[in-house]
C-alpha positions in Angstrom: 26.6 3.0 -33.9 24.1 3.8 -36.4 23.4 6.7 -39.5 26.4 9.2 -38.4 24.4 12.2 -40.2 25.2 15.5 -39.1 27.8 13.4 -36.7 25.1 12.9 -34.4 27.2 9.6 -33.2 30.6 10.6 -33.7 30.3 13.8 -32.5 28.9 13.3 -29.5 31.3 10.5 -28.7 34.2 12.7 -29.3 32.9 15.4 -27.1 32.3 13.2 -23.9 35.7 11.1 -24.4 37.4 11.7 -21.0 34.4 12.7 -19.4 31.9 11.1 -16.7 28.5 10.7 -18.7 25.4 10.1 -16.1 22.6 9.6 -18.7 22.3 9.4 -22.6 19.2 9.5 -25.6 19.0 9.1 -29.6 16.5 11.4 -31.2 15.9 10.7 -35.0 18.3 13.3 -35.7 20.5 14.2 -32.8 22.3 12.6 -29.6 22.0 13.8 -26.0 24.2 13.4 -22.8 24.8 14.3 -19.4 27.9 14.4 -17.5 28.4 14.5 -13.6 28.9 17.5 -13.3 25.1 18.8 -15.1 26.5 19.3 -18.3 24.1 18.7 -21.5 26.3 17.9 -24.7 24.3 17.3 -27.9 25.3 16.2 -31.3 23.6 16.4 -34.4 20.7 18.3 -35.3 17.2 18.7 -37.4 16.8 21.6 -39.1 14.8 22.7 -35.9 18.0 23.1 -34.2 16.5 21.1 -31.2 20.4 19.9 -30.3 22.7 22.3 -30.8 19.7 25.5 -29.3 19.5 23.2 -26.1 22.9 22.9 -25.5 23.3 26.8 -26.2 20.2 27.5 -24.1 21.5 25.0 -21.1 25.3 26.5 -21.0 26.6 27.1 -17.5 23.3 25.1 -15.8 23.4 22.2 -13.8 21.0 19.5 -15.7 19.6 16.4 -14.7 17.3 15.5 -17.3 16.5 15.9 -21.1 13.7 15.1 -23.2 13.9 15.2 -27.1 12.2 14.2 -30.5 12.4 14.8 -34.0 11.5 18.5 -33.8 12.2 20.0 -30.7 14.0 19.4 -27.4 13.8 19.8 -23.4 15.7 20.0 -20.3 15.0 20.6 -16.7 18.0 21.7 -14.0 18.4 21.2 -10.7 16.4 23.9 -9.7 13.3 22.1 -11.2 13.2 24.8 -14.3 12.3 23.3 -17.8 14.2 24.9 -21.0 13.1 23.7 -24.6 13.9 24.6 -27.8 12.8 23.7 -31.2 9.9 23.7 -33.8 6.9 25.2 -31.4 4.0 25.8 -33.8 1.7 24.1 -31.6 3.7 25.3 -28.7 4.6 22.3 -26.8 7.7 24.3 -26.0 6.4 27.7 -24.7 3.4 26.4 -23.5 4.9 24.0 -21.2 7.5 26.4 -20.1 4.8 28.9 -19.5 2.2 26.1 -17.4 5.9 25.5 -15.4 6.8 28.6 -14.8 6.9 28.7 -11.0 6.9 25.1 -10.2 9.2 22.8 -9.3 9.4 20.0 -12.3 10.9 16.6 -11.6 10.4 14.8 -15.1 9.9 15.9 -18.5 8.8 14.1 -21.8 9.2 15.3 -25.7 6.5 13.9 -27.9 6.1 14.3 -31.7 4.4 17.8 -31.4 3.5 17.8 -27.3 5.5 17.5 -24.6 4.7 16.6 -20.3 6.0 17.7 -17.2 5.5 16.4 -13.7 5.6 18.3 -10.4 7.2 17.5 -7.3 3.4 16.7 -5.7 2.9 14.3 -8.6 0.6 16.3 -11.0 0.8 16.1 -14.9 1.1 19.2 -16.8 1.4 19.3 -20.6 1.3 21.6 -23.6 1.2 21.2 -27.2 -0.7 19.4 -30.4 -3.8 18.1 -28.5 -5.1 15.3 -31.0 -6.8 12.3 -29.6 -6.7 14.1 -26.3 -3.0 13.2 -25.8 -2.2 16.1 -23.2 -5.5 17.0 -21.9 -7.0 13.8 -21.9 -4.1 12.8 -20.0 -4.0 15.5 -17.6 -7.9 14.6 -16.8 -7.7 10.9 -16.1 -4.9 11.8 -13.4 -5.8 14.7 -11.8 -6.4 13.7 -8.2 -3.7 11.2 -8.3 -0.1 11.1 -7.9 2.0 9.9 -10.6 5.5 8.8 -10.2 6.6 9.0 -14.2 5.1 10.4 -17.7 6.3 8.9 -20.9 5.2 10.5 -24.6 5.2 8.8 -27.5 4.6 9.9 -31.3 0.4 10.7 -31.0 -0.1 9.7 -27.3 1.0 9.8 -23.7 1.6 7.6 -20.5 1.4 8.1 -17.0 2.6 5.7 -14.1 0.4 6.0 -10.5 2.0 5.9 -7.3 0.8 2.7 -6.8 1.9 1.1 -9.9 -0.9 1.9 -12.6 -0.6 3.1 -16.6 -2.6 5.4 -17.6 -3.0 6.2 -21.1 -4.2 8.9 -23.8 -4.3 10.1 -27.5 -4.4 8.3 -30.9 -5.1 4.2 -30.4 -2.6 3.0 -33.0 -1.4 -0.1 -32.5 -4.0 -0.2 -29.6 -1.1 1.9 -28.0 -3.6 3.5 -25.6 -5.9 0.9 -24.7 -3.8 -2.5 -24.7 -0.9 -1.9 -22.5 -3.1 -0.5 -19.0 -5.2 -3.5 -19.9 -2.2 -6.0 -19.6 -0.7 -4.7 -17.3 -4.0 -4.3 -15.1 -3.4 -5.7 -11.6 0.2 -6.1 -11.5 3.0 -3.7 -9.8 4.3 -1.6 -12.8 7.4 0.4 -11.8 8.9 2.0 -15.3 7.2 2.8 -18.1 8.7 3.8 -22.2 7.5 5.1 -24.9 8.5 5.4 -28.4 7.1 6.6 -31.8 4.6 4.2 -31.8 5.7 1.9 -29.0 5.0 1.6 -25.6 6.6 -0.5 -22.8 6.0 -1.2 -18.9 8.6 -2.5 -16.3 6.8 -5.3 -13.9 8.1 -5.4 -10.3 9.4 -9.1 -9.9 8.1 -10.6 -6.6 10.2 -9.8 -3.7 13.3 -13.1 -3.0 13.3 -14.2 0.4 15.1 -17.3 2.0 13.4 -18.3 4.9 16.1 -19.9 7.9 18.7 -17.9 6.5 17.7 -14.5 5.3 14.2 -12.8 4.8 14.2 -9.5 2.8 11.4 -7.7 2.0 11.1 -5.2 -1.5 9.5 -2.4 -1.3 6.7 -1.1 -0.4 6.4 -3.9 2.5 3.2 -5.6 2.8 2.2 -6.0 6.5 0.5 -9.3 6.3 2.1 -11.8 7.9 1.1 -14.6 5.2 2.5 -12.4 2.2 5.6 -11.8 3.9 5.8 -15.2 6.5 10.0 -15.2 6.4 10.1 -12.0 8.1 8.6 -12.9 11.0 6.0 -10.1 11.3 4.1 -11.3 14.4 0.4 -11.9 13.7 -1.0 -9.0 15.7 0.8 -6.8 13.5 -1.7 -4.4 11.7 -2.8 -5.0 8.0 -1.3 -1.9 5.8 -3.7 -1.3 3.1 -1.6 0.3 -0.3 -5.0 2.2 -0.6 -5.1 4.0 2.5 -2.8 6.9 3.6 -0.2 8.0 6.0 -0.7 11.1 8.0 0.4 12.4 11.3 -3.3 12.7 12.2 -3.8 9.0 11.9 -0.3 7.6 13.3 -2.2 10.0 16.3 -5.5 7.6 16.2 -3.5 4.4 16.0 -5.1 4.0 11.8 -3.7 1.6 9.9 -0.7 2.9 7.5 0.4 2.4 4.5 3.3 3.6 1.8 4.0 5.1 -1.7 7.0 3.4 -3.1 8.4 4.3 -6.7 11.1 1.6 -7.8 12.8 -0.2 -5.6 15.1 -4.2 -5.1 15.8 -6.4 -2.6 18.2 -9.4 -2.9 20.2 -12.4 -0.8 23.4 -13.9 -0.7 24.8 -17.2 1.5 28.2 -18.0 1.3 30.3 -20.6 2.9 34.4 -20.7 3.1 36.1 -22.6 5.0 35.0 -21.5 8.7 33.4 -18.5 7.7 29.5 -17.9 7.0 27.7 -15.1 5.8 24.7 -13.7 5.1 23.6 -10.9 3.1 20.4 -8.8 2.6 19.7 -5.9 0.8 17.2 -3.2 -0.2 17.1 -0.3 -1.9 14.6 1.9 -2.8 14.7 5.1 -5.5 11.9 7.1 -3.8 9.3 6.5 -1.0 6.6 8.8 1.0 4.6 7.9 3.3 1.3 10.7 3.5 -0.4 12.6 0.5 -0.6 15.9 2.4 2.5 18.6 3.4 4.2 17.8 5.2 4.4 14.3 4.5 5.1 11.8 7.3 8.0 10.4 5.3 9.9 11.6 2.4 13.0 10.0 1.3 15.4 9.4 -2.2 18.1 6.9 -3.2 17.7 4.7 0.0 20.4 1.9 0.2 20.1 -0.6 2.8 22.9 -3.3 3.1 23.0 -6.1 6.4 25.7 -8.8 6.5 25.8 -11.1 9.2 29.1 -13.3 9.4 29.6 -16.3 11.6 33.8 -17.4 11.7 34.5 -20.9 12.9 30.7 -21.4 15.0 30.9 -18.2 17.0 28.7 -16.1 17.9 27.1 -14.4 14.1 28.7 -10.7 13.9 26.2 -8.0 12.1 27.5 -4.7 10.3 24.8 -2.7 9.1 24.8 0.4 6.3 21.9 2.5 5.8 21.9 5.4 3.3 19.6 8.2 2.2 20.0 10.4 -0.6 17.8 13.0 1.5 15.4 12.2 4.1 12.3 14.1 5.8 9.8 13.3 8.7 7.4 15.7 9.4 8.6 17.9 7.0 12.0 17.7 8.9 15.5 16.7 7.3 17.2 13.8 8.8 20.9 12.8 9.1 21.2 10.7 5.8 23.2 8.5 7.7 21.0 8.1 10.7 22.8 6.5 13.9 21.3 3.0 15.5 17.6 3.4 16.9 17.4 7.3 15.7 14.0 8.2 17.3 11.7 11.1 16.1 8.2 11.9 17.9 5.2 13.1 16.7 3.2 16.0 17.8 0.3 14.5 19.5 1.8 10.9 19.4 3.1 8.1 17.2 6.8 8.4 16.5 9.2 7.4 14.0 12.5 4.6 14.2 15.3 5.1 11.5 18.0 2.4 11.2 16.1 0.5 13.6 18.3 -2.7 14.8 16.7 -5.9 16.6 19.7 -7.7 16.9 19.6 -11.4 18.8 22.2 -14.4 19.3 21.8 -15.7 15.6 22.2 -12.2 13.2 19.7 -9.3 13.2 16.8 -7.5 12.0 16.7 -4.3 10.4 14.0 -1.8 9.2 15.0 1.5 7.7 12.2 3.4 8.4 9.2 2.3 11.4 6.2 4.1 12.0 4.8 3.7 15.2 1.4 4.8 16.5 0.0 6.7 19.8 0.0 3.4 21.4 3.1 2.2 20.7 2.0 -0.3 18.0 4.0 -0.6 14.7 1.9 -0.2 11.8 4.0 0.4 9.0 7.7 -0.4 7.5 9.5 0.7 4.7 12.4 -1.5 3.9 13.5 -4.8 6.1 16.2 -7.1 6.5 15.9 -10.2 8.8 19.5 -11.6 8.7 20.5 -14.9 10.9 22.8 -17.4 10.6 21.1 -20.7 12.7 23.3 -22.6 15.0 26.5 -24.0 13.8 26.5 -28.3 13.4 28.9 -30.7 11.9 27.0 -30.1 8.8 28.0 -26.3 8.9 31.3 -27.0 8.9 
């Protein structure tokens, strides 16, 4: 809907009728999509020809992202390769291309006349119009860190921390810089936007847990057994700090653990027909590494973690289980995405590592998809977990 100049609507939708469209984004003056299959499709165009150039620049590439404003236009393939197009005077286009060129890229972000990347190791780079210290300002505040997303508005430019942090530079309008890290100081944030001269964050919502019937856990999973009591994480179990890292060095020392989560969801679900009961946890994760060094102890995408336990006329609770990765690595080592019950993989020197571990008992089962153990056997950190029972049946069951 909207201004149909240069058919920037109707045009796009009549070139993705019939086809599978993954993702989609409105410039001022042009339309973006991607299909299924990698394919960019633009409509419309300024008369920097930042649409129709990136869709002739992008032919016969897989893509999986695209970034665009009023004046020029970006898009990254598979491969991790930016390609941009578009008014470059100040050379947000070349110049990022040319800081990219042999990395691998994993977002991208168009500004009014700068534009930001983002390595696989977390590290902003950026190129372009440099007032208020929009790119180099921002590149400064988060060297040293790792940052999970980049956003870039009209004059000024986000960045999102591993563990959940904005920061912010370029022109204050609006108090666009300063305002949102400060209101979103000390809260979990796991999106972030930005727009002309808008910006937005994404809170994490506290984790839903139903204690005597279900306990899930969000992600990243706090080890403290009063932040996450209906789990029924014993008390001796070691305190994770989110500061701290993961490394294959301290799993060997028995060190306490901890995780990098990007965004992730957890819910539960009780029903009751006739005989039957169920329960239902879930959690599902986006990304998540454990360790800041290569290679890390844990690297994983799109994790899906589904546990029913189902109880038919006061017999004995039935679990089925599915755990999913996108693409999994421990110790620098791929793992069956599907991993089988209990899958088991050691450390050089000591500690080890549990996929799809399963605890099951007479009333459901408990879940974890991913358990780091140290040298002495002692679990120190979880990522992902599912405690699913169904109590005993009574005449009030029924």
């Amino acid at each position: 809907m909207g201004y149909d100049g240069k058919k920037k609507v109707s045009g796009l939708l009549a070139q993705t009728a019939g086809k599978r469209i993954t993702t989609i984004l409105a410039s001022r003056d042009s339309s973006f999509a991607l299909t299924d299959g990698g394919q960019l499709i633009a409509a419309g165009d300024s008369p920097y020809e930042e649409a129709s150039g990136l869709a002739a620049k992008t032919a016969g590439k897989h893509i999986t992202a695209v970034a665009a404003t009023w004046n020029h236009g970006l898009a990254l393939t598979a491969d991790g390769e930016v390609i941009g197009t578009g008014f470059d005077s100040h050379k947000p286009i070349s110049g990022l291309i040319a800081q990219t060129a042999g990395k691998r890229i994993t977002a991208i972000a168009a500004g009014a006349c700068h534009s930001l990347a983002l390595t696989a190791d977390g590290q902003v780079v950026g190129a372009g119009l440099d007032g208020g210290k929009r790119v180099s300002g921002l590149i400064a505040q988060t060297a040293g860190k790792r940052i999970t997303a980049i956003a870039a508005g009209g004059q000024f430019s986000l960045a999102l921390t591993a563990d959940g942090q904005i920061i912010a530079a370029g022109e204050n309008r609006f108090g666009l810089v300063t305002e949102l890290p400060e209101k979103t100081r000390g809260k979990k944030v796991i999106a972030i936007a930005a727009g002309e001269e808008t910006a937005l964050a994404l809170i994490q919502p506290q984790p839903r847990m139903m204690t005597g019937r279900a306990a899930v856990a969000g992600l990243p999973q706090a080890s403290d057994v009063n932040e996450l009591g209906a789990s029924f994480i014993r008390p001796s179990f070691s305190p994770a700090s989110q500061h701290t890292t993961v490394t294959a060095d301290s799993l060997q020392k028995g060190e306490s653990q901890s995780v990098q989560v990007s965004t992730g969801d957890s819910s539960v679900t009780t029903t009751v027909s006739g005989g039957v009961r169920t329960v239902r946890g879930t959690v599902t994760a986006a990304s998540a590494q454990a360790g800041d060094h290569a290679p890390l102890v844990v690297d994983l995408t799109a994790m899906s973690l589904d546990v029913t336990v189902t109880s038919t006329d006061g017999e004995r609770p039935s679990p089925a289980v599915r755990l999913t990765f996108n693409e999994i690595t421990v110790g620098g080592r791929s793992q069956p995405t599907s991993p089988a019950p209990n899958t088991t993989i050691p450390f050089d020197g000591g500690g080890k590592a549990v996929l799809n571990r399963q605890q099951p008992s007479d009333t459901g089962i408990q879940v974890t998809a991913v358990t780091l153990f140290d040298n002495s056997g002692r679990e120190v950190a979880r990522l992902g977990h599912v405690d699913a029972y169904l109590p005993a049946d009574t005449p009030d069951h029924r």
